[in-house]
VOSETI-929738 format. One record per residue (C-alpha): residue number from 1; residue in one letter; chain; x, y, z. Coordinates in steps of 0.02 Angstrom, whole numbers, plus 32768, in hexadecimal, padded with zeros to 4 digits. Each point is the difference from the previous one (the first is absolute). Layout:
% residues N
> num|residu|chaine|u|v|w
> NUM|A|A|X|Y|Z
...
This chain:
% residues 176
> num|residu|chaine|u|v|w
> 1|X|A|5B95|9B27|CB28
> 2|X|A|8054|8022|80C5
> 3|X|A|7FA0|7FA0|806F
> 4|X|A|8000|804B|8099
> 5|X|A|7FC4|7FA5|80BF
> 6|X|A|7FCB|8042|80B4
> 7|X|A|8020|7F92|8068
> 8|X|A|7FF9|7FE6|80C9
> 9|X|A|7F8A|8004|808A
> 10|X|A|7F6A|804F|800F
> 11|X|A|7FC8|80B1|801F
> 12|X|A|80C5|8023|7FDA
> 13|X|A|7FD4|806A|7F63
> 14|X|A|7FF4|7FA8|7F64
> 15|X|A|7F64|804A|7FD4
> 16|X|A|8029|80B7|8011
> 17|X|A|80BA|7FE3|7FA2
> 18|X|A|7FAD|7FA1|7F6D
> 19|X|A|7FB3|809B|7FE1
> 20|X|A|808B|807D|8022
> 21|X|A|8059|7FB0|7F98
> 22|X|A|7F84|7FDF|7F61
> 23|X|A|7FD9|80DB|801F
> 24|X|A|80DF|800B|7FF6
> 25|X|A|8023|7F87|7F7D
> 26|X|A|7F5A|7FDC|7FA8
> 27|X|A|7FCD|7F2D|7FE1
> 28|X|A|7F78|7F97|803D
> 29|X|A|7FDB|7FC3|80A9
> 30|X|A|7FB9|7F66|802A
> 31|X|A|7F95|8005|80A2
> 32|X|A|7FFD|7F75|8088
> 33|X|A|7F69|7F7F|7FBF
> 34|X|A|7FF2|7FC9|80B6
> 35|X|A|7FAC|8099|803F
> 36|X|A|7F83|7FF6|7F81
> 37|X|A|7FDA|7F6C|8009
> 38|X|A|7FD5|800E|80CD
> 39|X|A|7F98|809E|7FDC
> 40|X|A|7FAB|7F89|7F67
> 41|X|A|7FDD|7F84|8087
> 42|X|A|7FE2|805A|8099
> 43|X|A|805A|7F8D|8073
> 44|X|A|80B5|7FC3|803B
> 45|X|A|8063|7F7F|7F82
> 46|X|A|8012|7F60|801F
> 47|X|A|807A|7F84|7FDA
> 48|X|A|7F91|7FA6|7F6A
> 49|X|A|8003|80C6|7FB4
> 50|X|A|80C8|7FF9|7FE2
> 51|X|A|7FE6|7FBA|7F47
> 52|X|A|7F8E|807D|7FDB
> 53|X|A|8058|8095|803F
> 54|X|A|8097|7FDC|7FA9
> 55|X|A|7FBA|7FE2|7F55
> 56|X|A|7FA1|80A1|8011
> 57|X|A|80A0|8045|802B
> 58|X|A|8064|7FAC|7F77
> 59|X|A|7F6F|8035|7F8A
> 60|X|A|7FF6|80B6|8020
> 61|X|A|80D3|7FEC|7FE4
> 62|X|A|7FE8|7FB0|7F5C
> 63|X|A|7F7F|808C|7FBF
> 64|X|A|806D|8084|8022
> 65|X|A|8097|7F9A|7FC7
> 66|X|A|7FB1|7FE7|7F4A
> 67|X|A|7FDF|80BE|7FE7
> 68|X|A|80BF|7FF3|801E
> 69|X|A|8000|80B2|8055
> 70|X|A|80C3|804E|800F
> 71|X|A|8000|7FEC|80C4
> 72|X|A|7F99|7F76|8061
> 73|X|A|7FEB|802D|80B9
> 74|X|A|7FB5|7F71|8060
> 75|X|A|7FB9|803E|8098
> 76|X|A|8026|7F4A|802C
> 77|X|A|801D|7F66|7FC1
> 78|X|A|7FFD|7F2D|8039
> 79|X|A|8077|8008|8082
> 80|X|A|7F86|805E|8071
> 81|X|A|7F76|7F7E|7FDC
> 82|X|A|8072|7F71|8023
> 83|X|A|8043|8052|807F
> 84|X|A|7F61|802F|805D
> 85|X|A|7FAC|7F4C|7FE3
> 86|X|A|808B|7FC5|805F
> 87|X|A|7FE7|8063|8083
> 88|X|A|7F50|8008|8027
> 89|X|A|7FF4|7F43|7FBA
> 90|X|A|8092|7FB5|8019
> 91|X|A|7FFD|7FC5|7F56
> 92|X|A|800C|802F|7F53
> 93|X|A|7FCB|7FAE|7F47
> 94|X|A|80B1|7FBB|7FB0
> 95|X|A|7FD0|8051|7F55
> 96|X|A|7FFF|80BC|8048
> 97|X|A|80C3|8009|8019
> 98|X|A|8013|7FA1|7F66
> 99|X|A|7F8F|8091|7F95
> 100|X|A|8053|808A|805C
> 101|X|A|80C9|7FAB|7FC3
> 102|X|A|7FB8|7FEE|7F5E
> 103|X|A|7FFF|80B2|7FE7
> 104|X|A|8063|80A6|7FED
> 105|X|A|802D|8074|807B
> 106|X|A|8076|8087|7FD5
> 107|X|A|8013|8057|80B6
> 108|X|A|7F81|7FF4|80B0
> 109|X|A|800D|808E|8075
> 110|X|A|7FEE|7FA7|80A5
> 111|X|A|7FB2|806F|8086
> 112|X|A|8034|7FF8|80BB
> 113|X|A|7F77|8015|807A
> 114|X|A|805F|8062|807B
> 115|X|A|7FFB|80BA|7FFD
> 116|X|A|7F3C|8008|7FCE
> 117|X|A|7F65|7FE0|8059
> 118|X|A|7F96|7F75|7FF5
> 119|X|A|7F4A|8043|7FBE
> 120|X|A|7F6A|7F97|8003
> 121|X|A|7FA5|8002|7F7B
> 122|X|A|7F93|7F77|801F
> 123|X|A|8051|7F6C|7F93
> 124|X|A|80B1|8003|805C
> 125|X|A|8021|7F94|807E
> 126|X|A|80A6|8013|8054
> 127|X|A|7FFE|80A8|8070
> 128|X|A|809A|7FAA|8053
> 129|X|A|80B0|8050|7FB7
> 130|X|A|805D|7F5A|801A
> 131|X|A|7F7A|7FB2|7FAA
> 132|X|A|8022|8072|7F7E
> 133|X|A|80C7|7FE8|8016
> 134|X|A|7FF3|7F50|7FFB
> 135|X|A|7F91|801A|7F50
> 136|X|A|8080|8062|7FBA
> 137|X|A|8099|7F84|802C
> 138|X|A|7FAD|7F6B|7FB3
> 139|X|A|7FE6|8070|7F58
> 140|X|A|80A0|803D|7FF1
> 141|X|A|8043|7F3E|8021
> 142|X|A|7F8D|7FC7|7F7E
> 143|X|A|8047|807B|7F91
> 144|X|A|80A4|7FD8|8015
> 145|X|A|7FF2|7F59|7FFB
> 146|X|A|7FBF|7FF3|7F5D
> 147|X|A|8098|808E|7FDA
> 148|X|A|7F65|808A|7FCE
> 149|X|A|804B|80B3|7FF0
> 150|X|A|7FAF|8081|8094
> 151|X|A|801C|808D|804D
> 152|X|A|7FD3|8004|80B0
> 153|X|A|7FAA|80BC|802A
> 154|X|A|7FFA|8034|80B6
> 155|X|A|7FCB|809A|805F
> 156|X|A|7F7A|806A|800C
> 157|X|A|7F89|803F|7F73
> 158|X|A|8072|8084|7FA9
> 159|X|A|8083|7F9E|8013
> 160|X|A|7FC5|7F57|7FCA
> 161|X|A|7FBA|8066|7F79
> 162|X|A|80C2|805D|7FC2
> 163|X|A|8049|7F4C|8009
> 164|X|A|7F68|7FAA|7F77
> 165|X|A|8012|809C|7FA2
> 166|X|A|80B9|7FFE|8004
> 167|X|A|800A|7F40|7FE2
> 168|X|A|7F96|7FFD|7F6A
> 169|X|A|8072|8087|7FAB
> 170|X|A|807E|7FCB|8017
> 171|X|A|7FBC|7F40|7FC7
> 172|X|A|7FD0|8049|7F5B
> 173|X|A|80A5|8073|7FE9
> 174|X|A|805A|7F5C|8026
> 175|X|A|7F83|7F92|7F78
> 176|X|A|803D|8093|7F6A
């Protein structure tokens, strides 16, 4: 099993390229736990909902993990929910980054924010772009400070698009 992670601010794609590239290459995609668990609870998180959100996360990963499917895609993963409880809390439960360490990621496609528009979809809540830009740099240090592979996709839609294509052939032609 290829387990496979979008990564990066929001509203940047992950989403939309989960699916692209499930219809290209087939495999299961996990969705991101924290939007249903606002539309389950009809408000904004808080910082006592962390612990929550992140086990729902890390269980919907472990279902699909156990039906062992030839390609994971993880429409997300931890980082973002450490990542985000740091920012809007300024704090974030030790055991999260511990869970997400414990576990393995074969590649992250890590997408820039510049070169698409913000859209509001009524859960997102950085319109800025260097709010975005500033998302993105602390993911891709995260990453490689814990030496995770990525690819970092920029660009507009098609493009953006061509490179996660592109990168996950060329991921499993290198895996043969």
């Amino acid at each position: 099993m290829k387990v496979l992670v979008l990564t990066g601010p929001e509203s940047s794609g992950k989403s939309w390229l989960a699916n692209e590239i499930q219809a290209t290459f087939g495999g299961q995609v996990v969705g991101e736990y924290v939007r249903y668990f606002i539309e389950r609870e009809g408000r904004d998180t808080c910082y006592a909902d962390i612990p929550a959100i992140a086990q729902g996360q890390l269980a919907w990963e472990d279902a699909a993990r156990a039906e062992r499917p030839a390609l994971l895609i993880l429409d997300t993963h931890l980082l973002s929910n450490l990542l985000w409880s740091r920012e809007l809390f300024g704090d974030c439960p030790d055991w999260l980054e511990q869970e997400l360490l414990a576990r393995h990621y074969d590649l992250h496609l890590l997408l820039d924010p510049t070169g698409v528009p913000w859209v509001d979809d009524g859960q997102r809540c950085q319109p800025q772009l260097q709010q975005r830009v500033q998302f993105h740099r602390d993911c891709c240090e995260w990453l490689e400070r814990h030496q995770q592979p990525y690819r970092n996709l920029t660009g507009d839609w098609q493009q953006r698009r061509q490179q996660a294509l592109e990168s996950v052939a060329a991921w499993f032609q290198l895996s043969q």
